[in-house]
mmCIF file of the C-alpha atoms, coordinates in Angstrom:
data_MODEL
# 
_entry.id   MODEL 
# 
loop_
_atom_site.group_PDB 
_atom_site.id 
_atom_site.type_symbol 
_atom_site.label_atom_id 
_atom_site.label_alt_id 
_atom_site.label_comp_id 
_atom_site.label_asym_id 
_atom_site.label_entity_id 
_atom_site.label_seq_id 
_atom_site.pdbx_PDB_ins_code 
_atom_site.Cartn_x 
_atom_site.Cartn_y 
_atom_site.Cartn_z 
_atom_site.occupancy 
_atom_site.B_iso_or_equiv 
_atom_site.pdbx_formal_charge 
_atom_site.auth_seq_id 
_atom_site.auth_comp_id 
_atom_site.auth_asym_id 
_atom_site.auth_atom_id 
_atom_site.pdbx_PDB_model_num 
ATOM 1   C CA . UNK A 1 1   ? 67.178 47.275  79.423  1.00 0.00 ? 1   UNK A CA 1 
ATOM 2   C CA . UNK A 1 2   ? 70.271 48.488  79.147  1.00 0.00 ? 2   UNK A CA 1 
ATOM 3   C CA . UNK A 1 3   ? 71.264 51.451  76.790  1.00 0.00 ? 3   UNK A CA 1 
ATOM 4   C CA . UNK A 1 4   ? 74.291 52.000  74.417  1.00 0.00 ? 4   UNK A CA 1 
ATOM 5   C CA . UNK A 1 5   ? 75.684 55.483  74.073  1.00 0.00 ? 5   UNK A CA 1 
ATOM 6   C CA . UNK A 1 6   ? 77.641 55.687  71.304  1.00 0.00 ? 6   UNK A CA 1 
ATOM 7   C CA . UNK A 1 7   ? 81.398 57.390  71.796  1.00 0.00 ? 7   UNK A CA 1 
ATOM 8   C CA . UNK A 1 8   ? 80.828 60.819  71.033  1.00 0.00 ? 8   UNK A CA 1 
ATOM 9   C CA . UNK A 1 9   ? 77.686 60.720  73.194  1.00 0.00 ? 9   UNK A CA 1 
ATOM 10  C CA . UNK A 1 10  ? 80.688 59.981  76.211  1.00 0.00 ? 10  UNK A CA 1 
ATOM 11  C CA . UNK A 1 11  ? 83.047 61.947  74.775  1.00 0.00 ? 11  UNK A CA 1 
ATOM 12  C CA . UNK A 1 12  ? 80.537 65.199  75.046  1.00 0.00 ? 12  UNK A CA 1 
ATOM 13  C CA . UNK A 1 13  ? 79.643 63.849  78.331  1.00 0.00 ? 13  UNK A CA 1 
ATOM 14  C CA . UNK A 1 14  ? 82.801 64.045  79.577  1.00 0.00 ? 14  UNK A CA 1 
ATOM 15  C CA . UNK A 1 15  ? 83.811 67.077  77.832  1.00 0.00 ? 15  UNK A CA 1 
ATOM 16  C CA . UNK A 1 16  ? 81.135 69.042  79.414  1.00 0.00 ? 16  UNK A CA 1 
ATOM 17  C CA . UNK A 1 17  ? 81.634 67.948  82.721  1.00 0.00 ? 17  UNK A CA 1 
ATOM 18  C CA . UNK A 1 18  ? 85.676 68.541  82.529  1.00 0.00 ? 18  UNK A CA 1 
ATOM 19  C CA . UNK A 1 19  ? 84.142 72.480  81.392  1.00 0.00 ? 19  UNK A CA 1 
ATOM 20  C CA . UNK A 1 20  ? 81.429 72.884  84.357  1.00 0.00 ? 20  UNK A CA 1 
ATOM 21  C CA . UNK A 1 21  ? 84.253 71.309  87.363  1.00 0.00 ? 21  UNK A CA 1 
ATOM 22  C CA . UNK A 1 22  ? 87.179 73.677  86.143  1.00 0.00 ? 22  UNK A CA 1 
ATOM 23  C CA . UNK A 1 23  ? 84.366 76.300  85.514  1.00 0.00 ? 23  UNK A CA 1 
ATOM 24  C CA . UNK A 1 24  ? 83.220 76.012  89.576  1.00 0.00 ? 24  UNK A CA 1 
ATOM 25  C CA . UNK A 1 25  ? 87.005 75.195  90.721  1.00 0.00 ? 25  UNK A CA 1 
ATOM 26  C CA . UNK A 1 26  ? 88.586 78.246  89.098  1.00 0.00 ? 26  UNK A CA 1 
ATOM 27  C CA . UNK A 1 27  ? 85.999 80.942  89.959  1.00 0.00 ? 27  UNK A CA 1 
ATOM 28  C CA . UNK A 1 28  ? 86.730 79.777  94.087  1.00 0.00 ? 28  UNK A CA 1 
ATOM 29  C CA . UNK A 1 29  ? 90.307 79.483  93.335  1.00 0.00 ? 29  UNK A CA 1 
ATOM 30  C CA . UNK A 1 30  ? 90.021 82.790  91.943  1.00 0.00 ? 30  UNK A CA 1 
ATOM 31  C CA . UNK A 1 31  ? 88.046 84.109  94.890  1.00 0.00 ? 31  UNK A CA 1 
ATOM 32  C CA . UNK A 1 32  ? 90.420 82.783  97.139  1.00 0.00 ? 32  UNK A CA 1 
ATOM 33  C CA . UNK A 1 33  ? 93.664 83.878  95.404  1.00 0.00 ? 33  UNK A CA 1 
ATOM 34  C CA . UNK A 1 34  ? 92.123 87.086  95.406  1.00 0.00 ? 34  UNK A CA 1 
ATOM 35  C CA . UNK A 1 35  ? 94.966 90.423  96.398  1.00 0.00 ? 35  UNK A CA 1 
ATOM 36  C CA . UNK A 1 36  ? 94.071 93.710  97.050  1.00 0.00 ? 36  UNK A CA 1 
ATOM 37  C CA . UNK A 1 37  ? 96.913 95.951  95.903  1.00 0.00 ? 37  UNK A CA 1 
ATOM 38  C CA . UNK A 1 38  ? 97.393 99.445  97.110  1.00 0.00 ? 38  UNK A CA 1 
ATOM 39  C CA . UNK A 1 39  ? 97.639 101.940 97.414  1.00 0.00 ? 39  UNK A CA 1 
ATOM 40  C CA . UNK A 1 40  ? 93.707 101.404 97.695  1.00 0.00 ? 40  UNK A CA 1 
ATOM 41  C CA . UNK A 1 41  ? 91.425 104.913 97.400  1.00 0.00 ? 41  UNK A CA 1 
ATOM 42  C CA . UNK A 1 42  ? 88.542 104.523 99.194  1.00 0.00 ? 42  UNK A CA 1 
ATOM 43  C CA . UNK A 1 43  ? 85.387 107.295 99.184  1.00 0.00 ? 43  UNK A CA 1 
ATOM 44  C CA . UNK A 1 44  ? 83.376 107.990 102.294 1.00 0.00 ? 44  UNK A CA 1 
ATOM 45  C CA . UNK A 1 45  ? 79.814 110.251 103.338 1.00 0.00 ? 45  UNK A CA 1 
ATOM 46  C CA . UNK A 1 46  ? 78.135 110.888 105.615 1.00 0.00 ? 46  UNK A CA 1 
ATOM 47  C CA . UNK A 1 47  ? 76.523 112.662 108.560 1.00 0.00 ? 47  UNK A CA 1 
ATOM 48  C CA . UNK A 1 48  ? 77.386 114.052 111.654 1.00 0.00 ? 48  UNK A CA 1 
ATOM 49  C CA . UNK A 1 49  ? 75.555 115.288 114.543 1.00 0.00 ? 49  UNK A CA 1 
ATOM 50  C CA . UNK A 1 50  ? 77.689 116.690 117.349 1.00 0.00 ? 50  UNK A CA 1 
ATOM 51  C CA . UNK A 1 51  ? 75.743 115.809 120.640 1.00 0.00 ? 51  UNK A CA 1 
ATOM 52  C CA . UNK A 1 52  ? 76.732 118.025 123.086 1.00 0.00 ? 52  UNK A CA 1 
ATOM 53  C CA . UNK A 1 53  ? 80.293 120.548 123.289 1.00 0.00 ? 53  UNK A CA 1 
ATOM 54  C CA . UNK A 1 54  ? 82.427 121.724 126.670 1.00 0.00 ? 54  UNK A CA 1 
ATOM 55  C CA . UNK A 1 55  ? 83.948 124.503 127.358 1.00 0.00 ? 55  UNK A CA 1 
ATOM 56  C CA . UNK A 1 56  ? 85.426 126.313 130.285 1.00 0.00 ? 56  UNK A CA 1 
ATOM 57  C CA . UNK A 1 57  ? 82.255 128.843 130.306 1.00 0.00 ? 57  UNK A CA 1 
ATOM 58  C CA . UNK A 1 58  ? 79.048 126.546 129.384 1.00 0.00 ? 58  UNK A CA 1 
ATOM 59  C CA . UNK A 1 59  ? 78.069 123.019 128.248 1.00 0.00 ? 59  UNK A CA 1 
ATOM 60  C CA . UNK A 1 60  ? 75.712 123.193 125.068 1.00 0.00 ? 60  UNK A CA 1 
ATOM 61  C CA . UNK A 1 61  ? 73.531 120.660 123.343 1.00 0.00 ? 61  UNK A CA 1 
ATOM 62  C CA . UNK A 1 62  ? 72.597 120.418 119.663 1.00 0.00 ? 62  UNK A CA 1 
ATOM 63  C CA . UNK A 1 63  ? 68.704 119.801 119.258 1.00 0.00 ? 63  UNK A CA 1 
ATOM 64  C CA . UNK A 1 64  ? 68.152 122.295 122.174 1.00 0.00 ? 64  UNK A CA 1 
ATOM 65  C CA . UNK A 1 65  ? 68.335 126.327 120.814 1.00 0.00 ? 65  UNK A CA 1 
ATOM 66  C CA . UNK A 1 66  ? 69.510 124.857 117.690 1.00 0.00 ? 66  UNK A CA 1 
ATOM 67  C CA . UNK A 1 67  ? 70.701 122.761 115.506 1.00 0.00 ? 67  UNK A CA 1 
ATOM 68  C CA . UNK A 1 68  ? 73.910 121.693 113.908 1.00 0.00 ? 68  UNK A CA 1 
ATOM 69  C CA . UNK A 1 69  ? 74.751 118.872 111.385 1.00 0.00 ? 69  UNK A CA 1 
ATOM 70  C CA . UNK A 1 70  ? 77.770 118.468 109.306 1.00 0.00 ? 70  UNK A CA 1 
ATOM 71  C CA . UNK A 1 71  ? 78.142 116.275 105.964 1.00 0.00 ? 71  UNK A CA 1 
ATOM 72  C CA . UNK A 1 72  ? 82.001 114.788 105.778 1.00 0.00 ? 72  UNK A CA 1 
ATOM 73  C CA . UNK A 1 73  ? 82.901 114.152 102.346 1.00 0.00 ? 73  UNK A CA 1 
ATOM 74  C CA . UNK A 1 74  ? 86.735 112.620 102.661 1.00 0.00 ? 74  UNK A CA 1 
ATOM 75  C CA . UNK A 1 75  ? 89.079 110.778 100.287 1.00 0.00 ? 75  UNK A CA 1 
ATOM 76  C CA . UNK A 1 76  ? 91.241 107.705 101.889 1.00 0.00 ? 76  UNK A CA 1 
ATOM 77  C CA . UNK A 1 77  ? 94.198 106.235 100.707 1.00 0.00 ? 77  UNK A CA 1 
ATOM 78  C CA . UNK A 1 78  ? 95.041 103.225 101.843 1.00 0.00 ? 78  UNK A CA 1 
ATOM 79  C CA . UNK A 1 79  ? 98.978 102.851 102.258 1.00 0.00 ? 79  UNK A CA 1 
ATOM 80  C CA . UNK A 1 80  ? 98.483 99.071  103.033 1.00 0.00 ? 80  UNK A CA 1 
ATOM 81  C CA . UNK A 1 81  ? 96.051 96.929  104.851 1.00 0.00 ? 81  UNK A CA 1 
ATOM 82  C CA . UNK A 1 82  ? 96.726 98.860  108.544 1.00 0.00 ? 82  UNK A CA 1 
ATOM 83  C CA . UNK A 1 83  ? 97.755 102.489 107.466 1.00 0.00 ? 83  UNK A CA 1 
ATOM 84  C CA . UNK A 1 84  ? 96.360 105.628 105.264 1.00 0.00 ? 84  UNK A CA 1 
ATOM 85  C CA . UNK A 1 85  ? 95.818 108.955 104.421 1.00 0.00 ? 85  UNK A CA 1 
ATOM 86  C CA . UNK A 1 86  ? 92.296 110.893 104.586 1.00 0.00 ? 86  UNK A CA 1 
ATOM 87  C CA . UNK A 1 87  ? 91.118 114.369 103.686 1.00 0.00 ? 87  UNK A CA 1 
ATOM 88  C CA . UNK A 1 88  ? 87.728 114.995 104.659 1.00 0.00 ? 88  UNK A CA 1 
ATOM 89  C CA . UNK A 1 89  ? 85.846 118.224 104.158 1.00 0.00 ? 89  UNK A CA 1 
ATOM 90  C CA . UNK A 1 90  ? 82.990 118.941 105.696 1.00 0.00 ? 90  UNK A CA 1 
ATOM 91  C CA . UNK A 1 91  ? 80.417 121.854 105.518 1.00 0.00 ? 91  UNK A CA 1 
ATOM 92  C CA . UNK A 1 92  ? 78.398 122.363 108.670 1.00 0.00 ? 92  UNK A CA 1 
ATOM 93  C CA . UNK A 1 93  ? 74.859 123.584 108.626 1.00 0.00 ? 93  UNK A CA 1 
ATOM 94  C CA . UNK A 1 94  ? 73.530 125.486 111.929 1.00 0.00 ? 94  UNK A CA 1 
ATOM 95  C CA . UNK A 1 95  ? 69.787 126.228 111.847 1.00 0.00 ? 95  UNK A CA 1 
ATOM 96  C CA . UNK A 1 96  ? 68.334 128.133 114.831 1.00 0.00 ? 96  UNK A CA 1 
ATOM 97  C CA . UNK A 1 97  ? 64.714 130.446 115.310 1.00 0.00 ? 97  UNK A CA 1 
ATOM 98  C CA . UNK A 1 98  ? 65.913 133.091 113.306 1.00 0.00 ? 98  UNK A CA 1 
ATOM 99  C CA . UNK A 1 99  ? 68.973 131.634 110.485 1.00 0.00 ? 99  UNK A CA 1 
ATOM 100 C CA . UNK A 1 100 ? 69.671 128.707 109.028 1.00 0.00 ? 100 UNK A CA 1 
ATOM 101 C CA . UNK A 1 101 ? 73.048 128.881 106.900 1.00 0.00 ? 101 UNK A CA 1 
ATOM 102 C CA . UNK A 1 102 ? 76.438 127.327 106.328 1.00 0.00 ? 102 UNK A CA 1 
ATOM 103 C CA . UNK A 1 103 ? 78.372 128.055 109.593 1.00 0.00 ? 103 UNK A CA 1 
ATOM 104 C CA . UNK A 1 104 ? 81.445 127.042 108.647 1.00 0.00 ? 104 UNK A CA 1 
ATOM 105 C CA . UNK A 1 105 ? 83.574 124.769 106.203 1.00 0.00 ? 105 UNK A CA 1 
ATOM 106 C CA . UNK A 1 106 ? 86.276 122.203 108.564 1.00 0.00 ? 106 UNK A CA 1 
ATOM 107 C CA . UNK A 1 107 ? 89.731 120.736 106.045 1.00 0.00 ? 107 UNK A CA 1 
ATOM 108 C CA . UNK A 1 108 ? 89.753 117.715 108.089 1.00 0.00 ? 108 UNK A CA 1 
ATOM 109 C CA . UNK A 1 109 ? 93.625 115.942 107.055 1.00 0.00 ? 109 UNK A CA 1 
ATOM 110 C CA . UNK A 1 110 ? 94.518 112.918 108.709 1.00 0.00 ? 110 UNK A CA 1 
ATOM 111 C CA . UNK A 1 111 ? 95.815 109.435 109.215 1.00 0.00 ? 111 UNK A CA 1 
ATOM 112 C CA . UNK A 1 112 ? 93.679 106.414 109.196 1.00 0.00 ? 112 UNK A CA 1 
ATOM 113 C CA . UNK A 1 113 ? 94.626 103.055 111.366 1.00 0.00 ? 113 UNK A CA 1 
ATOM 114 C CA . UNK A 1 114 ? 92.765 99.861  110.927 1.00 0.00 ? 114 UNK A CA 1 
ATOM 115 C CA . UNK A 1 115 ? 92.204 98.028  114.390 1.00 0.00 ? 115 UNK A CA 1 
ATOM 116 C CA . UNK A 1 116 ? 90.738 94.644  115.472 1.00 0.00 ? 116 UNK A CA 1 
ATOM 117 C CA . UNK A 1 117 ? 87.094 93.812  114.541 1.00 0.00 ? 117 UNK A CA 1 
ATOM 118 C CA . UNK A 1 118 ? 86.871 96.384  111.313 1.00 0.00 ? 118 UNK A CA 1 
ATOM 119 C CA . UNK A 1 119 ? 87.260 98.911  113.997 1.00 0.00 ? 119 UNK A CA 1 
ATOM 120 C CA . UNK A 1 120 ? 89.283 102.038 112.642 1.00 0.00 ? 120 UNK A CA 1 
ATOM 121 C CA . UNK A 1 121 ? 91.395 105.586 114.392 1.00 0.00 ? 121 UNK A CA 1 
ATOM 122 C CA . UNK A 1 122 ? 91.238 108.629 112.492 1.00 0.00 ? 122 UNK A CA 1 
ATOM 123 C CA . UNK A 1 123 ? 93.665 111.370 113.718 1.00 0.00 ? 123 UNK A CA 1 
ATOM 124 C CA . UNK A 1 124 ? 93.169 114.363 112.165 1.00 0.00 ? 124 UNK A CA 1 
ATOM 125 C CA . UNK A 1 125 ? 94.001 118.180 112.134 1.00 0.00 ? 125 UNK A CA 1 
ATOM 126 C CA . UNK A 1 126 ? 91.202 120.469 112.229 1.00 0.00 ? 126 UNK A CA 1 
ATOM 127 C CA . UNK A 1 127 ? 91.071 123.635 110.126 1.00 0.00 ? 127 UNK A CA 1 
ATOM 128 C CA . UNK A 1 128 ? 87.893 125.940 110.285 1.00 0.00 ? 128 UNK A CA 1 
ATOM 129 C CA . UNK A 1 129 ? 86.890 128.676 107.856 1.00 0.00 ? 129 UNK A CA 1 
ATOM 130 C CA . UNK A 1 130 ? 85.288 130.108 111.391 1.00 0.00 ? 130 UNK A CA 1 
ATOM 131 C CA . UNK A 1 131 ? 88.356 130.555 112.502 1.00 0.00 ? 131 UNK A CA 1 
ATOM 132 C CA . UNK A 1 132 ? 88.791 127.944 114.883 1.00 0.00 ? 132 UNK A CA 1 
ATOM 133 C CA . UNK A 1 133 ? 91.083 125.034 114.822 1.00 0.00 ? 133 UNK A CA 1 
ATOM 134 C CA . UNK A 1 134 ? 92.302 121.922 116.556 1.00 0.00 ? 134 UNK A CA 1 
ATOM 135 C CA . UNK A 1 135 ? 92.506 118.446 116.194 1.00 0.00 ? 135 UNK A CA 1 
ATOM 136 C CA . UNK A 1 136 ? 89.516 115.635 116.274 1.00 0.00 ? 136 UNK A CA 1 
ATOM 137 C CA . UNK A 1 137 ? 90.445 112.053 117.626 1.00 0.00 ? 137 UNK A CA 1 
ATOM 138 C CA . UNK A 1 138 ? 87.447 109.547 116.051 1.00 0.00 ? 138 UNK A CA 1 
ATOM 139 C CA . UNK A 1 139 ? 86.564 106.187 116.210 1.00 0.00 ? 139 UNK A CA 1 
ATOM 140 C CA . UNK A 1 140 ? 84.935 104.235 113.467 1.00 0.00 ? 140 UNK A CA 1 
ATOM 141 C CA . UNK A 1 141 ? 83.139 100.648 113.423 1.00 0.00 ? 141 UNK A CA 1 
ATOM 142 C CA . UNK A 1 142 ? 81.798 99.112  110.202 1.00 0.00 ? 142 UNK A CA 1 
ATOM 143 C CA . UNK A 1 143 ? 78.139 98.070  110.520 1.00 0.00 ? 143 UNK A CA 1 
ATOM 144 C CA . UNK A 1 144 ? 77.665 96.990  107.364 1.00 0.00 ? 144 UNK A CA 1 
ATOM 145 C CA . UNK A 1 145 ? 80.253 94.970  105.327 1.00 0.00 ? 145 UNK A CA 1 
ATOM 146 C CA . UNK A 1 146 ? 79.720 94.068  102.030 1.00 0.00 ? 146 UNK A CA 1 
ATOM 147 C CA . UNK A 1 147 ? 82.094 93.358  98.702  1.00 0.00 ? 147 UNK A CA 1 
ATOM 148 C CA . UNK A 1 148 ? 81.847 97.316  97.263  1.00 0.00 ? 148 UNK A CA 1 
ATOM 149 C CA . UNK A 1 149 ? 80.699 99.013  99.881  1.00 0.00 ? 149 UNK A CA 1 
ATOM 150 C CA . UNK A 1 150 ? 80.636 99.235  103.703 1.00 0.00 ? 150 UNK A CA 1 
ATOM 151 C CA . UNK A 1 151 ? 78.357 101.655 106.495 1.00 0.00 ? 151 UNK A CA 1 
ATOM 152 C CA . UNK A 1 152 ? 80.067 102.460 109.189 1.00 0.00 ? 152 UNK A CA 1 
ATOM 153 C CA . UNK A 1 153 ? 79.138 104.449 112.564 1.00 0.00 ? 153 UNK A CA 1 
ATOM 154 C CA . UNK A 1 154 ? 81.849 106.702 114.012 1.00 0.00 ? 154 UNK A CA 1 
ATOM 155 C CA . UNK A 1 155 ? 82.304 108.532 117.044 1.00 0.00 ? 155 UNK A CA 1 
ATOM 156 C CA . UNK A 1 156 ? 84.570 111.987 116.660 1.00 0.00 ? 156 UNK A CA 1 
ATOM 157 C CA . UNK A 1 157 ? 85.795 114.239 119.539 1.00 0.00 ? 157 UNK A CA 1 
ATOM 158 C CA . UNK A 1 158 ? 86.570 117.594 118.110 1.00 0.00 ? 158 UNK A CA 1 
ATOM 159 C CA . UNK A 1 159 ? 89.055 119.788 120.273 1.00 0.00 ? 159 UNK A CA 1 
ATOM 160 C CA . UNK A 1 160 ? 89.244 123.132 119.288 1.00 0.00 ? 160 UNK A CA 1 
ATOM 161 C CA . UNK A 1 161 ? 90.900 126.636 119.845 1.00 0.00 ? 161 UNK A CA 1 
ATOM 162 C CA . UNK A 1 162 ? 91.130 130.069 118.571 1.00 0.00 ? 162 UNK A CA 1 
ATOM 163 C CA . UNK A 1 163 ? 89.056 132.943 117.397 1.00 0.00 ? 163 UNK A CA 1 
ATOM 164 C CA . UNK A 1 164 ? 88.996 134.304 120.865 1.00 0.00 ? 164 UNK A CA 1 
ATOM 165 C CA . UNK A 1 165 ? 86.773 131.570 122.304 1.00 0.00 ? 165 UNK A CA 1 
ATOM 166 C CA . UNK A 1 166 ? 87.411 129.238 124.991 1.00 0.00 ? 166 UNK A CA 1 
ATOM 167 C CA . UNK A 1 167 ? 88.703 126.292 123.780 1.00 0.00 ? 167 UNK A CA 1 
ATOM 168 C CA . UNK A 1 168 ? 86.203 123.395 123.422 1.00 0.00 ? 168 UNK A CA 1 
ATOM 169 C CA . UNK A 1 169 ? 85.486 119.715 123.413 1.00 0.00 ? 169 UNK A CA 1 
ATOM 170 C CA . UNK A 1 170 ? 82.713 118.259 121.367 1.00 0.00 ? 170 UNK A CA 1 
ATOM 171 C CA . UNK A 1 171 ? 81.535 114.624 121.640 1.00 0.00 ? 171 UNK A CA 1 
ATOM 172 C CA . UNK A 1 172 ? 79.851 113.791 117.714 1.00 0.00 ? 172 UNK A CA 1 
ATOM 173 C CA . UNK A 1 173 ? 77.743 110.779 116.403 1.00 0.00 ? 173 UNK A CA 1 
ATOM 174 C CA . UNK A 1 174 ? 78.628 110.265 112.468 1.00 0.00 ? 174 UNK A CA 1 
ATOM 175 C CA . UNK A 1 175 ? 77.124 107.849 110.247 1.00 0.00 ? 175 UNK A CA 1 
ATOM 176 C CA . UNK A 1 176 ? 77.942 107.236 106.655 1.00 0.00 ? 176 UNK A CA 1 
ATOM 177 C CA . UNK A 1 177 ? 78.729 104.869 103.797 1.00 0.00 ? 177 UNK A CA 1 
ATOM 178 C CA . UNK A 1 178 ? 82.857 104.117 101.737 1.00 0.00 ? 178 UNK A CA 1 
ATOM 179 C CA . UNK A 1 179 ? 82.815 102.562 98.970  1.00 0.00 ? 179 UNK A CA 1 
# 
């Protein structure tokens, strides 16, 4: 048996179908059409651990006699896709047997470079309220991509001078979260 549906039965049909297809076809189109404009500001935290530090008189590990841990707080701006502008602070906490305070407070200004693979170089100038200073080569991988926010896992290499200590090389472990 065969039915009959009148004209505005079709009509509605139709109508609604014409709504749900440009509905689904505009949102991808719109995903796909989708331009990031910059600059782009971009906020990152996290946590760093430096591992173990050189010097011309001793090598010394964190977790040993004490412990250090620093919590980078930095602002990017994001010329373009490949090229920005960070400033990071970051207060570092040393805790030993007898004290556990704020050692020292590092102004951390630099230039960011995306790589291949969401791999990224941070160059940046190292200024100490302890009175050293330097510079601080890191590398930084995202882990964890997603549409507002990413983790990422950096490695930094502080070199530092001044305050009549040997100069120094530190090898860090940083994790953290930009969004």
């Amino acid at each position: 048996m065969k039915k009959n549906y009148s004209l505005n039965t079709k009509l509605k049909f139709i109508a609604t179908a014409i709504v749900l297809f440009s509905g689904f076809t505009s949102s991808k189109l719109h995903a796909q059409n989708e331009v990031t404009t910059f600059p782009k500001i971009k906020v990152a935290v996290g946590v760093v651990h430096p591992l173990v530090t050189f010097t011309s008189e001793e090598t010394t590990t964190n977790f040993k006699d004490h412990y250090t841990v620093g919590m980078p707080i930095a602002i990017n701006v994001w010329k373009n896709k490949s090229i920005g502008f960070s400033f990071e602070i970051v207060p570092t906490i040393r805790s030993d047997k007898e004290i556990s305070k704020v050692n020292s407070v590092l102004i951390h200004p630099g230039i960011l470079v995306k790589l291949k693979h969401e791999f990224t170089f941070a160059g940046r100038l190292a200024f100490e309220t302890s009175g050293r200073y330097g510079f601080t080569p890191v590398i930084s991988k995202a882990i964890g991509i997603h549409k507002d926010y990413n983790y990422y896992v950096s490695v930094p290499v502080p070199v530092r001078f001044g305050n009549d200590k040997p100069a120094s090389a530190t090898l860090g472990l940083q994790f953290g979260i930009t969004f």
